[in-house]
N, C-alpha and C positions, 0 to 999 in steps of 0.2 A: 184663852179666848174660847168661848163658848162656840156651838157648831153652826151657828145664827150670825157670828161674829163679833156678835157683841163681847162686853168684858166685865169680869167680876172687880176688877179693880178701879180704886180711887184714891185720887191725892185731897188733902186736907180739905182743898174748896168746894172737892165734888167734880172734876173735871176725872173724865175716860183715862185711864193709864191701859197702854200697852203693852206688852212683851216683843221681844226680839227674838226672830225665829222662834217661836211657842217655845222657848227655854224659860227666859227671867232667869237669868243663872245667878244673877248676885241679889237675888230676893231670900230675906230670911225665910218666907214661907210664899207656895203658891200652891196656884189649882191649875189642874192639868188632865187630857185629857184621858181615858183609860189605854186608850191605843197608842198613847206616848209615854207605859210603865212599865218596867220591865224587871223581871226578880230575875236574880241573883242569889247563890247562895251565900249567906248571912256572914260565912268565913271569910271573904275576901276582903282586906282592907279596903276603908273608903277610899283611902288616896291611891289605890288603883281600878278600883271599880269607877271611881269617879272621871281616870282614860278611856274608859273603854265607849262610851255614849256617841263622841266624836276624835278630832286629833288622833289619838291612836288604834281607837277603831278602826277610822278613814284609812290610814296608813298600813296596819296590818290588811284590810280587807283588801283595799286595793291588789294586793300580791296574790293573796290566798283565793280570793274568791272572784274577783273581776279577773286579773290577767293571768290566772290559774298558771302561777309560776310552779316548773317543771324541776326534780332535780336532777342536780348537772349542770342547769342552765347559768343565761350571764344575763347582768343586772343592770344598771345604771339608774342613780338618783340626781335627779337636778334638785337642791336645797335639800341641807339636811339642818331642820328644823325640827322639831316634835313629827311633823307626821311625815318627812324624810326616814327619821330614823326608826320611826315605824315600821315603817316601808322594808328596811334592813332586816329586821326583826320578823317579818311577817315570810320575805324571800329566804331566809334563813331557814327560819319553818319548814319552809316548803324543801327546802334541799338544795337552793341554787348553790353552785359554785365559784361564782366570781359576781362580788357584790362593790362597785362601782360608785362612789361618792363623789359628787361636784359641788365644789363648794368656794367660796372667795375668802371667805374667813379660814384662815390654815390653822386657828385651835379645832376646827370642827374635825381636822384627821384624826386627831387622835379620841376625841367622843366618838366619835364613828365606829370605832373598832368594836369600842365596849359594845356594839348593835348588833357585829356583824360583818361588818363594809373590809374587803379586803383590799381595796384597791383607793388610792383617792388621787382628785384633778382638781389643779384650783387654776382655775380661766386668765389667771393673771401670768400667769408661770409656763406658759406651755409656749413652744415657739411656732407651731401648726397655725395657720387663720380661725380653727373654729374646732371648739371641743370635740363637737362629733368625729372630726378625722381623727385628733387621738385617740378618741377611743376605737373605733374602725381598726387602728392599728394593734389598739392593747385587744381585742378580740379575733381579731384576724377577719373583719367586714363587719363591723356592728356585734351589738350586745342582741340578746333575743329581747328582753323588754325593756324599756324605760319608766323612770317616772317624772312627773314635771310638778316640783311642790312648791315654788317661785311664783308664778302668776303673771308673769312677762310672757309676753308672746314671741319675744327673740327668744326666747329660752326654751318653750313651749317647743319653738320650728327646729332647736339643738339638739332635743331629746327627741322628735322625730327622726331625723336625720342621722341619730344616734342608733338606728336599730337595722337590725339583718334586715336585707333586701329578702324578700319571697312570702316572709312569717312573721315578721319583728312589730311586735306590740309598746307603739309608747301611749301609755295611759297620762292622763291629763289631771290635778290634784289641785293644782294650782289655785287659789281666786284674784283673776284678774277681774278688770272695770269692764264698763259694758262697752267701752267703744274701740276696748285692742281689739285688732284685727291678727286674724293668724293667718300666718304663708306658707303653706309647703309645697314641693315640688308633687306636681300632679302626675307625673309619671313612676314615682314613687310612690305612692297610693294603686296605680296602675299595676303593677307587679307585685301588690301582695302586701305591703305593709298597714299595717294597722294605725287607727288614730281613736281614742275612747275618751270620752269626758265622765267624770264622776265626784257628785260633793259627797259622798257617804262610802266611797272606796265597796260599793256593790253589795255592801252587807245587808242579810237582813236582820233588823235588831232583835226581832222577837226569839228570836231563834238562833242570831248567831254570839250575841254578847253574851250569852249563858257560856256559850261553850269558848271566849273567847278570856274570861273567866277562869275558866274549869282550866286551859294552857297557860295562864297565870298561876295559878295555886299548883300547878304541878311542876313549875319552872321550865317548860315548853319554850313560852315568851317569858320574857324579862324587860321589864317593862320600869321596872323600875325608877334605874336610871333618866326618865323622862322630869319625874321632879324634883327640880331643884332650887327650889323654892317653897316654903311656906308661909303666910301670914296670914293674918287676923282682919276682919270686915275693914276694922277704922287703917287700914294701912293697903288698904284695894289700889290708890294712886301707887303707891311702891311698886305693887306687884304690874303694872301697864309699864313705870319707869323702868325697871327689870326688861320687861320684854322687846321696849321699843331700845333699848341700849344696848341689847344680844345678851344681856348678862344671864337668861336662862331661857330653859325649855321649855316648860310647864311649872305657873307656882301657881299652887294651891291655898285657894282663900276661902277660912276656918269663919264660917258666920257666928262660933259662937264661941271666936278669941276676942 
């Protein structure tokens, strides 16, 4: 979209096509704007540079750069998902030592690890009322940060709940609808805990995707394991039936398979 807002694009009759979020990500070709390009050097595979934009951006920076996780410190993820287990990947980086995975799906433990995640809770399994006191217990009062990659607002109010009284950062990753309401207890805000919301996990791309990059190609981050999937343009429904079935993480769609 132009900066007027108009559009360079057209369908067959002549009617305005739009983009979504200024990407068009399954366009074989677009126009975009200079301050949405960002170089990279030429050695990184696409199919990790092609992470780094959002998903594992969001999820790495989240740790690294928003809740500027500490080493030594303790973790907790709500959903590990592609930018969950970012998130491991990113607290990892940083030096945390006890990295926390909540998840309902119990294959997700063992993916997990390959990120990072030393610890894992699946909400079905536990005999407590509500995650956050098990983990309160696996840390001895809360974790120092959280993340919420779910987009539930009960989930949202778990991973608050989930963090050290005085200091305890649960950062918000989630995309919920516009009419969840979140609860938390206001006395716990009162005494020091933190609550952040962020769709871009606080990066900034000009400057931090090069270097986010540069921990890929050095094997810093491993990222890798994010796609597990690949196909080609005419098989795009695959790749959404893949996602919506849990059958992967990230698959990469080749516009010029």
């Amino acid at each position: 979209m132009r900066r007027d807002g108009t559009t360079r694009f057209r369908d067959a009759q002549g009617n305005p096509l739009h983009d979504l979020l200024a990407a068009s990500s399954f366009s074989e070709y677009t126009v975009v704007d200079v301050t949405q390009v960002v170089k990279v050097d030429p050695a990184i595979p696409p199919k990790i540079a092609c992470l780094l934009g959002c998903g594992a951006g969001t999820g790495v920076g989240a740790a690294w750069r928003l809740a500027k996780v500490e080493p030594g410190s303790s973790v907790a993820i709500f959903g590990l998902g592609s930018v969950g287990l970012a998130v491991a990947q990113g607290a990892k980086m940083c030096g945390a030592s006890k990295i926390i995975g909540v998840d309902l799906n119990p294959e997700k433990e063992k993916v997990g690890e390959a990120f990072g995640v030393t610890d894992f809770v699946n909400p079905t399994q536990i005999d407590k009322s509500s995650v956050s006191e098990v983990i309160s217990e696996m840390t001895g009062g809360g974790v120092d940060y959280s993340f919420e990659c779910v987009g539930l607002p009960s989930v949202m109010t778990d991973a608050f709940r989930s963090t050290r009284t005085g200091n305890g950062k649960a950062i918000i990753l989630g995309l919920g609808n516009q009419t969840g309401l979140l609860c938390v207890p206001a006395l716990e805000l009162l005494f020091g805990k933190c609550l952040i919301g962020s769709a871009l996990g606080g990066i900034k791309p000009k400057t931090d995707i090069p270097i986010l990059a540069e921990k890929c190609m050095s094997r810093e981050l491993e990222l890798d394991g994010l796609v597990t999937h690949e196909v080609g343009m005419r098989e795009i429904n695959t790749a959404f039936d893949l996602l919506l079935q849990g059958k992967s993480l990230r698959c990469i769609i080749w516009v010029d398979k």
